[in-house]
C-alpha positions as CSV (number, residue, x, y, z in Angstrom):
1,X,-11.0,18.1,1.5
2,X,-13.3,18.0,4.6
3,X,-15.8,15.8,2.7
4,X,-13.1,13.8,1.7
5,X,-11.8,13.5,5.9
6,X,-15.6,12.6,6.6
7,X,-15.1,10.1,4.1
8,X,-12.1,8.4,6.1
9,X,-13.3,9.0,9.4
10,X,-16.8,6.8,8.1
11,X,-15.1,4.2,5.8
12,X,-12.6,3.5,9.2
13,X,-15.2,3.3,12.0
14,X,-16.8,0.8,9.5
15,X,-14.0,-0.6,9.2
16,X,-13.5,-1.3,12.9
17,X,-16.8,-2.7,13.2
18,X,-16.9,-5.1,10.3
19,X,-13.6,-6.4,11.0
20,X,-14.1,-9.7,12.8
21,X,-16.4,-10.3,9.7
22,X,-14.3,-10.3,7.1
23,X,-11.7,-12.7,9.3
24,X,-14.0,-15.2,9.5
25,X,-14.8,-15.5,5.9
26,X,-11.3,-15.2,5.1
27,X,-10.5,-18.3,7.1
28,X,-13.5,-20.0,5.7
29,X,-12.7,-18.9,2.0
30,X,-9.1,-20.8,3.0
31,X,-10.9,-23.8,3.8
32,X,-10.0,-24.0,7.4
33,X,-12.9,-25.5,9.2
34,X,-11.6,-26.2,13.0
35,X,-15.0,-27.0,13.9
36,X,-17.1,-30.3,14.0
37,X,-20.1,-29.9,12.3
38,X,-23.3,-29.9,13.7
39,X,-26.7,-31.2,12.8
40,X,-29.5,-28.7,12.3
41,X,-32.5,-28.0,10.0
42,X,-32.7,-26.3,6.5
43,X,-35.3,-23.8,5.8
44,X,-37.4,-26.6,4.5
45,X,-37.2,-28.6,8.2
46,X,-35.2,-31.3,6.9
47,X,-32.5,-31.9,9.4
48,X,-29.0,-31.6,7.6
49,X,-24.9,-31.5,9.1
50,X,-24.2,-27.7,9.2
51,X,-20.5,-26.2,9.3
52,X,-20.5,-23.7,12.5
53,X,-21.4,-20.6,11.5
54,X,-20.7,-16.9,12.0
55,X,-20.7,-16.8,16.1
56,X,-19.4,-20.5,16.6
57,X,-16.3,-19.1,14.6
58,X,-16.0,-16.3,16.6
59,X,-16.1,-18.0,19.7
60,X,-13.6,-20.5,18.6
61,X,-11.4,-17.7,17.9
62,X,-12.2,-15.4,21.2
63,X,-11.5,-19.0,23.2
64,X,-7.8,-19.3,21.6
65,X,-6.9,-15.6,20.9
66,X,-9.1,-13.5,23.3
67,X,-11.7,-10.7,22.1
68,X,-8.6,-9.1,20.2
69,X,-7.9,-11.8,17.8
70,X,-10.9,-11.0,16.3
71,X,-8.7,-7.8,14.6
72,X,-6.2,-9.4,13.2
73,X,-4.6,-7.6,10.4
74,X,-6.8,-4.2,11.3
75,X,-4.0,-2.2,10.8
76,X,-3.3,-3.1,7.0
77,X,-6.6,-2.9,6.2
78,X,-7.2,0.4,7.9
79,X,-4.3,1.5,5.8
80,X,-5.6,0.6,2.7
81,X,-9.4,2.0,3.8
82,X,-7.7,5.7,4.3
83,X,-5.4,5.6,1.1
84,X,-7.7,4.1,-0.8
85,X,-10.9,7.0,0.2
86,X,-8.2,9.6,-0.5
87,X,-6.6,8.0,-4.4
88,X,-10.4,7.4,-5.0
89,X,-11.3,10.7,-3.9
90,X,-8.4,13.0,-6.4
91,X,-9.2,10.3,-9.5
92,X,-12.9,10.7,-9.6
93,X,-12.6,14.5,-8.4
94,X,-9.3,15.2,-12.0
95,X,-11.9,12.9,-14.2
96,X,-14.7,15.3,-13.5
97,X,-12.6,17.6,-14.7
98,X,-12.2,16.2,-17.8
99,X,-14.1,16.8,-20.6
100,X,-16.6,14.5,-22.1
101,X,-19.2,14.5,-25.0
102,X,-22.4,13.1,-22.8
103,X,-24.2,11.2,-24.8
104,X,-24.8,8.8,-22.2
105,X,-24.8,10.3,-18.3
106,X,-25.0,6.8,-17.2
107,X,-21.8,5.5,-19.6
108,X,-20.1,8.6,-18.7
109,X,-20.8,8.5,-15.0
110,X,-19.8,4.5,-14.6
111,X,-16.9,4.9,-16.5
112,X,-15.4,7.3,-14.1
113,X,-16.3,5.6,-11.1
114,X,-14.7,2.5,-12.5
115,X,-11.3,4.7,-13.1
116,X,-11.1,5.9,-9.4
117,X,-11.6,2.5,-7.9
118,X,-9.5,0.7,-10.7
119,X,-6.7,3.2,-9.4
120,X,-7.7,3.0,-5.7
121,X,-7.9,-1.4,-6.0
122,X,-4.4,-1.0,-7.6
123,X,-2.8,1.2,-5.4
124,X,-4.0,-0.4,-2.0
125,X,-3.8,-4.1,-3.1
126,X,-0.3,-4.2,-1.2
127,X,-1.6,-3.7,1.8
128,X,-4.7,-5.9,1.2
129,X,-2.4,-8.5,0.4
130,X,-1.2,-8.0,4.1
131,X,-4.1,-7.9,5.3
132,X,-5.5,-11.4,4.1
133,X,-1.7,-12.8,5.5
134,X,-2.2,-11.3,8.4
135,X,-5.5,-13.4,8.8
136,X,-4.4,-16.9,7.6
137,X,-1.8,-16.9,10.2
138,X,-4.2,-17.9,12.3
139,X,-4.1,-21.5,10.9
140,X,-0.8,-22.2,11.5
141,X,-0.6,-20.1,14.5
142,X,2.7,-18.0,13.0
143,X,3.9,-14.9,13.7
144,X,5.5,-14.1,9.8
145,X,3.5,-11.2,9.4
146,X,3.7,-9.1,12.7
147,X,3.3,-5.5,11.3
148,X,2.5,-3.2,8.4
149,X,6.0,-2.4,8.1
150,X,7.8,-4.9,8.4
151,X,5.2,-7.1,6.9
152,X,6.2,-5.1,3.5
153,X,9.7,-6.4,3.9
154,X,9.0,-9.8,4.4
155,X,7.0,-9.9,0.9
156,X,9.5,-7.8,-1.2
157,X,12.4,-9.9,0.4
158,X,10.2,-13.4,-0.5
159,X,8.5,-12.2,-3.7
160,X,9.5,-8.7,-5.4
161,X,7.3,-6.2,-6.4
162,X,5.2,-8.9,-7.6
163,X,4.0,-10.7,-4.3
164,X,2.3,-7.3,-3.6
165,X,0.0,-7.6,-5.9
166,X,-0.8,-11.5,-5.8
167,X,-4.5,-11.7,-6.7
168,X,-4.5,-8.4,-8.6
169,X,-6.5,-9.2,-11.8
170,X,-9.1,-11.4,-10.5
171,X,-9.8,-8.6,-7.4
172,X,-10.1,-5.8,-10.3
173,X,-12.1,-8.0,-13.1
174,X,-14.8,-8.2,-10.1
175,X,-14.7,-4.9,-9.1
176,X,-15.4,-3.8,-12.6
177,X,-17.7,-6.5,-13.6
178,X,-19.9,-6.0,-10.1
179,X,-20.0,-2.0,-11.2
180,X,-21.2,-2.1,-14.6
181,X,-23.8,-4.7,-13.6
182,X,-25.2,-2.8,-10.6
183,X,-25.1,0.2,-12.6
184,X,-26.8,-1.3,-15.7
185,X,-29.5,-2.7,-14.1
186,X,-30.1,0.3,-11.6
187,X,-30.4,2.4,-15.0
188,X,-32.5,-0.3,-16.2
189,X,-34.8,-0.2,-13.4
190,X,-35.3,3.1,-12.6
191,X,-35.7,4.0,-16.3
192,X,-38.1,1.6,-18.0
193,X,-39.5,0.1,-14.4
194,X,-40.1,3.0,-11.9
195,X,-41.8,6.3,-12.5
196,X,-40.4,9.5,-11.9
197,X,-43.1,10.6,-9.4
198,X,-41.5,7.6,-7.5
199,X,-39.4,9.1,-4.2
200,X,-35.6,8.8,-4.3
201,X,-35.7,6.1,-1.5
202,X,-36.9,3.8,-3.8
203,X,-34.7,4.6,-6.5
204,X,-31.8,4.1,-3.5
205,X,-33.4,1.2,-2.8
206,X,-33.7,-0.3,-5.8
207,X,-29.4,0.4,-6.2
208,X,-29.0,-1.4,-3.1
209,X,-31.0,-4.8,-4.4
210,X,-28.9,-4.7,-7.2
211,X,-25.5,-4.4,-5.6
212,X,-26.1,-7.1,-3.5
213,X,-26.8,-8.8,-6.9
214,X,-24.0,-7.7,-8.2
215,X,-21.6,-8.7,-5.6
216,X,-23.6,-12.4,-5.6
217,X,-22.9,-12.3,-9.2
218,X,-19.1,-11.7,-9.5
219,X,-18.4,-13.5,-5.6
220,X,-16.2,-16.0,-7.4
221,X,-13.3,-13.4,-8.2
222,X,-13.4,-12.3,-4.9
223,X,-12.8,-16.0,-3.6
224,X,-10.3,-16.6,-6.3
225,X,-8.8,-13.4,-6.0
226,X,-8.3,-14.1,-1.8
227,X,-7.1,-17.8,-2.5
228,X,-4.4,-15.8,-4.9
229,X,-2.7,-13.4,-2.2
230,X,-2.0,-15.8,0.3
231,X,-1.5,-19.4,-2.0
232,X,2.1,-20.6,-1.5
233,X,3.9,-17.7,0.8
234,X,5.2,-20.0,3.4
235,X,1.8,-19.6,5.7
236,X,0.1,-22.9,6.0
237,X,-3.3,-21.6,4.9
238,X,-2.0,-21.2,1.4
239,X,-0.2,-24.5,1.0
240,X,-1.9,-28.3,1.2
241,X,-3.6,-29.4,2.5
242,X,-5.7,-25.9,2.5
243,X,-5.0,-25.7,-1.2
244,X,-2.9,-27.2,-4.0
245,X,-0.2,-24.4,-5.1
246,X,-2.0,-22.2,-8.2
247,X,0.8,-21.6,-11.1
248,X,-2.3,-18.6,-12.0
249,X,-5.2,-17.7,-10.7
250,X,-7.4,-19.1,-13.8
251,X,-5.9,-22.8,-12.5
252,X,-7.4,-21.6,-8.8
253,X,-10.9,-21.0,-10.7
254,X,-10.6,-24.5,-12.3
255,X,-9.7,-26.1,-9.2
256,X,-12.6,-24.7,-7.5
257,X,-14.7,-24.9,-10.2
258,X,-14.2,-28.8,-10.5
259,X,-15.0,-29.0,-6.7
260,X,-18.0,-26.9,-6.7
261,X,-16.5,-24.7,-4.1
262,X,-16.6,-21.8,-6.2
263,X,-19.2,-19.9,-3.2
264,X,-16.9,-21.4,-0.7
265,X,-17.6,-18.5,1.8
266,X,-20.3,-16.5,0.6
267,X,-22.5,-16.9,3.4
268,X,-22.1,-17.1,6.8
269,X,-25.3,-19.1,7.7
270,X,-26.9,-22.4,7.1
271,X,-23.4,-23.7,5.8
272,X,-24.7,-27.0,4.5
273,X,-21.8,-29.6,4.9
274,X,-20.6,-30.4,1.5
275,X,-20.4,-33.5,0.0
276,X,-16.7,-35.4,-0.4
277,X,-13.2,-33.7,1.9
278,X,-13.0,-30.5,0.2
279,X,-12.3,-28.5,3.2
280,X,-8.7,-29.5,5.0
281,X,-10.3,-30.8,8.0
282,X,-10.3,-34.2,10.0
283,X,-13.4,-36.0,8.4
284,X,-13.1,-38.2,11.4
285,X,-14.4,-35.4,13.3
286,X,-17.3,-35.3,10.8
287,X,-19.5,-38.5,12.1
């Protein structure tokens, strides 16, 4: 129980500080560039039209919403962090429980892990879902989504049940697919490629590398999955121009597919301007 408390008390204060983060690349996932780009120099010298990056967008947002826009939708999401640590938490604690034939630590061990965050994805994806509306407000500067409670009524009264967990399968194929691949090729690495005389920082280490792989590797159902919870809920950021309305989230991968938007968001730096209007912006602006 206390290790689970120090858990929550972590996971929120990173939470806190990571915040403004994620807001901007929600926004910029959306498509919503409010900013003229600027011209700058690749990291070959070559000088190129750059969408603002991480601290213009800040400072955009801190110039129309003060220093506490940049924590809009917090609450949701600090919801979700606590509920999430805690399902997570009793899941892997009851499958530990549970008898298996090891054959494969590694199998055995991913398989679990995948179980408690399958059940802790599923049962904080309402208030993720929140979260993301809270954030695309911005946009259309509305006010639909004021609260955690009464944010939940306005979905079930729009959607049902079912608007809760807009983006579901997409958000859990990643979460799965970035899991076994990080933990593949960490077993990988640290069986057939590092020595066991090697210290434990570099086997760490060499888990780190490959869940930022991971996470590269499966980005796209994060994207899609994101696009999903807010497409077509009466907020403008998820109707056109932002985005054409998605009957399922494989016609979002399409759509973004076609475009070659599919990292639309992925970094935060160097945003090379891309070619043809696929953000909803005024091109006029551009040139």
């Amino acid at each position: 129980m206390a290790d689970t408390c120090g858990q929550v008390l972590l996971g929120s204060g990173l939470t806190v500080l990571s915040h403004p983060l994620m807001y901007i690349k929600v926004l910029v996932q959306v498509g919503h560039e409010p900013l003229p780009p600027t011209l700058g120099r690749n990291l070959f010298g070559r000088q190129v039209y750059q969408l603002p990056g991480l601290f213009a967008y800040a400072k955009h947002i801190i110039k129309i919403d003060g220093k506490s826009g940049l924590f809009n939708g917090l609450a949701p999401r600090l919801c979700a962090g606590t509920i999430g640590t805690i399902v997570h938490s009793r899941v892997l604690q009851k499958s530990q429980e549970s008898k298996f034939e090891v054959r494969s630590p590694y199998t055995v061990l991913t398989t679990r892990e995948m179980i408690a965050r399958s059940c802790a994805t599923i049962v904080t994806h309402p208030f993720h879902v929140i979260t993301l509306r809270c954030m695309v407000q911005f946009i259309g500067r509305e006010a639909k989504y004021s609260g955690v409670f009464d944010s939940v009524i306005t979905v079930y009264r729009e959607e049902g049940i079912l608007g809760f967990f807009a983006g579901l399968i997409p958000r859990l194929l990643g979460d799965v697919l970035s899991l076994w691949i990080c933990n593949m090729l960490a077993h990988l690495i640290n069986t057939y490629a590092i020595d066991d005389s090697v210290s434990l920082e570099i086997k760490n280490c060499s888990q780190a590398v490959t869940g930022f792989l991971a996470s590269m590797l499966t980005y796209p159902f994060v994207l899609v999955s994101n696009l999903m919870a807010v497409n077509n809920c009466g907020l403008a950021g998820g109707l056109p121009p932002y985005a054409p309305i998605y009957p399922t989230w494989l016609d979002c991968w399409s759509h973004l597919s076609r475009e070659g938007n599919m990292s639309r968001g992925n970094s935060l730096f160097f945003r090379k301007l891309p070619v043809g209007k696929t953000y909803a912006i005024d091109q006029k602006r551009f040139f």
